[in-house]
Structures are given as C-alpha cells and as structure tokens.
N, C-alpha and C positions, 0 to 999 in steps of 0.2 A: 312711292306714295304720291298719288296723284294732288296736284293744290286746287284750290277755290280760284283762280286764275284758269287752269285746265278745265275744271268741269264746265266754267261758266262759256270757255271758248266751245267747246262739244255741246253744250246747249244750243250755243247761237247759230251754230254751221247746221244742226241739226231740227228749229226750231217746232215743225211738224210732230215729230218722233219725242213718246211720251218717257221713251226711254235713259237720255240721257240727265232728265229730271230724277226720275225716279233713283237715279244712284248717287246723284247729289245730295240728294233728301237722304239717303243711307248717310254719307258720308258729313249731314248739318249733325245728326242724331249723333253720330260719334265727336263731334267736336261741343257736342252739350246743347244744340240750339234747334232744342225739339219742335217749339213753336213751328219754326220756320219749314223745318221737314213737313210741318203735320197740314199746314198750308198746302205744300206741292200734291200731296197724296189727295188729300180731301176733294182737291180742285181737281186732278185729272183723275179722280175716281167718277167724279159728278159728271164728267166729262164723257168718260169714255163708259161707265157702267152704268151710274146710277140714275142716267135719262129714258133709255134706250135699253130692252131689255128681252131676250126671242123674237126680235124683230117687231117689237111695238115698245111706242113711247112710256113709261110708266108713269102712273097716275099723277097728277098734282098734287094730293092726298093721298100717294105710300109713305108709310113713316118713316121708312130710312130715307127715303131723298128728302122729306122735308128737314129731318134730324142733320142728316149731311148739309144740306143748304144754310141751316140755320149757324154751323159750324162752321162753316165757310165764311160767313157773313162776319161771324167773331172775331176771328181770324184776321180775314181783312182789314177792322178796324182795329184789331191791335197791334198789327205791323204799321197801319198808319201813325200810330201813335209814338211807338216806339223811332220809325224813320222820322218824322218830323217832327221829332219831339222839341229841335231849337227853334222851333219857328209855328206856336202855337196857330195864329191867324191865319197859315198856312194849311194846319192840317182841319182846324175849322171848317174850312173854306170847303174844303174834300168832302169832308162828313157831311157838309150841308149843301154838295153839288154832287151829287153821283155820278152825272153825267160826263163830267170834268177827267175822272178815272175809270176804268176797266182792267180786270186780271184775267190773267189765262196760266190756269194749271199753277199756281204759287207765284207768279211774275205779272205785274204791271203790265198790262197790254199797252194801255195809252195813260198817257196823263196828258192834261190840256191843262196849261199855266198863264194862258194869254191873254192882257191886259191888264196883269195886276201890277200897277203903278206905285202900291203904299207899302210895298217892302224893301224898302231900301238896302235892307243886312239880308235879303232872300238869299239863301244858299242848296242845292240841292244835297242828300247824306250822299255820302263816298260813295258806297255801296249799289247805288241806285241802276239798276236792269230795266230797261223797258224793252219788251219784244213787239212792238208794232213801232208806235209814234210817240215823241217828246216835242211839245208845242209849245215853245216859250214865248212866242210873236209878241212883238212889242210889252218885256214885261222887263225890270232895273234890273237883272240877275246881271252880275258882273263877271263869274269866273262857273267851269264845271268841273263837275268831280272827274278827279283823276281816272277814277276807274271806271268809267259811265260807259255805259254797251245799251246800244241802240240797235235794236234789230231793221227795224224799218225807216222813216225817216226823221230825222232832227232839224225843229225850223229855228232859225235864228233872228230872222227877219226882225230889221228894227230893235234889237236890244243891244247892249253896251261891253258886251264881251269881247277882248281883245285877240285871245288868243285862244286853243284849241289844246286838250291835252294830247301829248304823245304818242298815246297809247290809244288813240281814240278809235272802237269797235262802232262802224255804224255803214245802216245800208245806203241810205242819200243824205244828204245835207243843203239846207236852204242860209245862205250867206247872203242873201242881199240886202241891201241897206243896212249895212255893218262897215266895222270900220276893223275890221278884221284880222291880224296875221295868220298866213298859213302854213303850219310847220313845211321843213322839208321831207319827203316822203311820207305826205299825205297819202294813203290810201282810202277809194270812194268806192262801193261794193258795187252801187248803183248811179243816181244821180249826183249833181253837183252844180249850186245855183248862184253862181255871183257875182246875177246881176245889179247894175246901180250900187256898186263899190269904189273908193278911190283909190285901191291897188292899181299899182300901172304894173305891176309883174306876178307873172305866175311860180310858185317855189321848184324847185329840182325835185325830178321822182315825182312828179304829180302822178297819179292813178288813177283813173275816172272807170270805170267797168261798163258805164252806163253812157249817159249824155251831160256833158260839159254845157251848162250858160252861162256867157263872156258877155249877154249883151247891155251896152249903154256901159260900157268901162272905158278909161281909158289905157287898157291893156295895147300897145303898139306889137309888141313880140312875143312869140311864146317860144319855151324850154324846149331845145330839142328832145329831151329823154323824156317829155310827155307823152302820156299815155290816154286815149277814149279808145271807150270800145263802141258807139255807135252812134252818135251825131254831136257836133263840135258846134255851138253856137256865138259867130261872132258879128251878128248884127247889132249899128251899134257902135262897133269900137272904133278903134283908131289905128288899128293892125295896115303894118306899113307895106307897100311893096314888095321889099325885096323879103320879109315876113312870108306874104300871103305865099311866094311862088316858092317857098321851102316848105309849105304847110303839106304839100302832097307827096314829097320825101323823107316826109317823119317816122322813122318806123315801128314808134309806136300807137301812130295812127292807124286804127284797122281798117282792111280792105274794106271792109263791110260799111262803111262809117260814112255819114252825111257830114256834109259842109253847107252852111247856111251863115248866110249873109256877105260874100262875097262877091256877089252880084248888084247888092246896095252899095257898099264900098266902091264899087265901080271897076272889079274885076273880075268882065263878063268871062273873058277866053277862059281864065283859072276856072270860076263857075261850072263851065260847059264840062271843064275836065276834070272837076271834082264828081259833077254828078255822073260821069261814064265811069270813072274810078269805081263810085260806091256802088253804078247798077251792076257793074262786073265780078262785083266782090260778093252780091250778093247772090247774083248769076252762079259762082261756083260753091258757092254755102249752101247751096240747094242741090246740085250736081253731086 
C-alpha cells in the first residue's frame, strides 16, 4: 500500500506529468476526501482537455468549461477555507488578493505571504504542497510545517525562523538575512542563498545541486563532504587560506563548478586555477 508520503514524493520528482496526480486523487477518494481528489481532476481536466480541443482553443462561452471553471473556482475556495481555517485574516487576505495565490492541477502553484507583520500566531497547515514558490519575505512566521514540499523555490529572507524541518522537500532556498540553523544533511535540489547570515559554519552533508551563496558571511571554512553542483559563491566571506587551497580538492565539488570571489579575497593564483579547473570540466561535459 502505497502512503500519502510516496504519492506526494512521485508528484514532486514528477511535477510536469499529470499522471502521478491523478492516482493520488484515486487513492484521497478512497481515504474519504473526495473534495480534494475532485480539485486534482477538475484542474488538470481544465488543463489538459477542457481549453484546447481538435487543435483549437474552446470557446470562452462552451458550457462545460465555463461549468468546470466555475467548479474549479469553488473548489479553491474551499480548501482555502478548510487549510486556513486557524488563521481567519489569513485566509481573508487570499480571497481578497488573488494574486497572492495560484494552483496548478489540485496543488498550490505559488502562495505569496510577504510583508504580513500582524500575525503574530501565523502558522502554515501541516499539509501544505506548493509546486512552484512559497514567499514568506519579511513576514513573523516563526516555525514550518513538518511536512512542507516545495517544489520550486522557498524564500525566507528576513523572517524569524530558526530552524528547518528534517524532512525538508524543496528545489532552492533563500536564507539570507536569517538567523538560521541548518540541519545536518541538508539536501538543496537547486539553489542555496545564505547570504548576509551570522553562521560562521556550514553543517555536514551539505548538498547544493545548484549554486551555493556564502556571500558577506562570515563563514572562514567549509565541510569537506560538501557538495555544489555548479558555482560556489564566496565573495564576501572570510574563507581562510589554508581553506581556500583545499577548496579545489573537495570531491564533492564538481568539475564543472565555478568559484567566485576568490580573487577579492586576494587569491589570485587559486582564482586562475579554479577557473581552468571549471573551463576543463566543462570542456569535457560537452565531449
């Protein structure tokens, strides 16, 4: 028996594919939570049929897509309702800014939370999936849900959150101006932003897939079992010497992978032989 943990991982790896949706929504229906399934279907039906139809758009005035639409529309606000249901002036806030939220096929595209100062007790539901962007920039949220899956990026900039859950599914993450813990074996699908933080150290098993900014920290060392997959930003820091000339032995820095700001730091030769490293690496990714 497959869990609501698996399906939502095969959603995420698969985010394109309407299919991994569509058996989830099987499997809400058997667990009693028809709303939810009928959200998925509705939305990647509108999607994938009820726009587009023998190679022409269908009307804006055919009754099924209007009827679909309109169902869609219900829909949305009533999982609004039901997810923020503790935090009324929150879900207000949604209903009277459309802008702020988008879904895609039964899931939350984006939600935009940024600037809201007057919620002190703001908390996001457990539950909560976003497949594009979660934008909490500058807003008191203090802690997030355990099971929070981010498909695309998560900002955190300027809000008061200390730590990260475990389990944290997400494709970038912006950490700057945080005061932040980062678990050990952090995994980052894409980027990783943390700049203008007071960590002086980066945790063990860091993973970056993307591009790492360190800059304006004052990080001196980094984790030998750290991992970037394609530009290391350490402009900025305060990355020591005998640091910087271990940085091009790290193996899990990729061939392919830029180094910058080692030249501000005032280590030109490193510099010269960081960027022959990455044009070589790149040299043979293309070979």
């Amino acid at each position: 028996m497959i869990t609501e943990k698996e399906h939502l991982a095969g959603i995420f790896d698969r985010l394109a594919d309407d299919g991994p949706r569509l058996v989830y929504a099987d499997w809400l229906e058997e667990e009693g939570e028809s709303d939810r399934a009928e959200i998925i279907r509705v939305q990647t039906t509108i999607l994938r049929d009820g726009m587009y139809e023998n190679g022409k758009w269908r009307s804006l005035a055919d009754p099924e897509r209007v009827k679909m639409q309109a169902r869609s529309r219900e829909l949305e606000h009533l999982h609004l309702d039901n997810w923020f249901a503790g935090h009324p002036n929150l879900r207000e806030l949604l209903r009277q800014n459309p802008v702020r939220i988008g879904w895609d096929r039964g899931f939350i595209r984006y939600l935009k939370l940024y600037h809201i100062y007057h919620a002190l007790s703001f908390r996001l539901p457990d539950n909560l999936c976003v497949t594009d962007e979660l934008d909490l920039y500058n807003t008191s949220i203090r802690t997030l849900p355990e099971r929070l899956n981010v498909g695309g990026r998560l900002r955190l900039t300027y809000t008061n959150i200390r730590t990260l859950p475990d389990n944290l599914h997400c494709g970038s993450i912006d950490l700057s101006h945080t005061h932040i813990s980062l678990p050990t074996g952090l995994r980052v699908v894409r980027d990783l932003y943390l700049e203008h933080i007071p960590t002086a150290r980066l945790p063990k098993r860091l993973s970056v897939g993307g591009s790492l900014y360190l800059s304006h920290t004052p990080i001196r060392t980094l984790p030998d079992d750290l991992h970037v997959g394609r530009h290391l930003h350490l402009s900025g820091t305060q990355i020591t010497a005998r640091a910087a000339r271990r940085i091009l032995d790290m193996p899990g820095l990729s061939r392919q992978a830029k180094i910058s700001g080692l030249r501000t730091a005032g280590f030109e030769e490193l510099a010269r032989q960081a960027e022959r490293r990455a044009a070589q690496g790149q040299a043979e990714g293309r070979s």
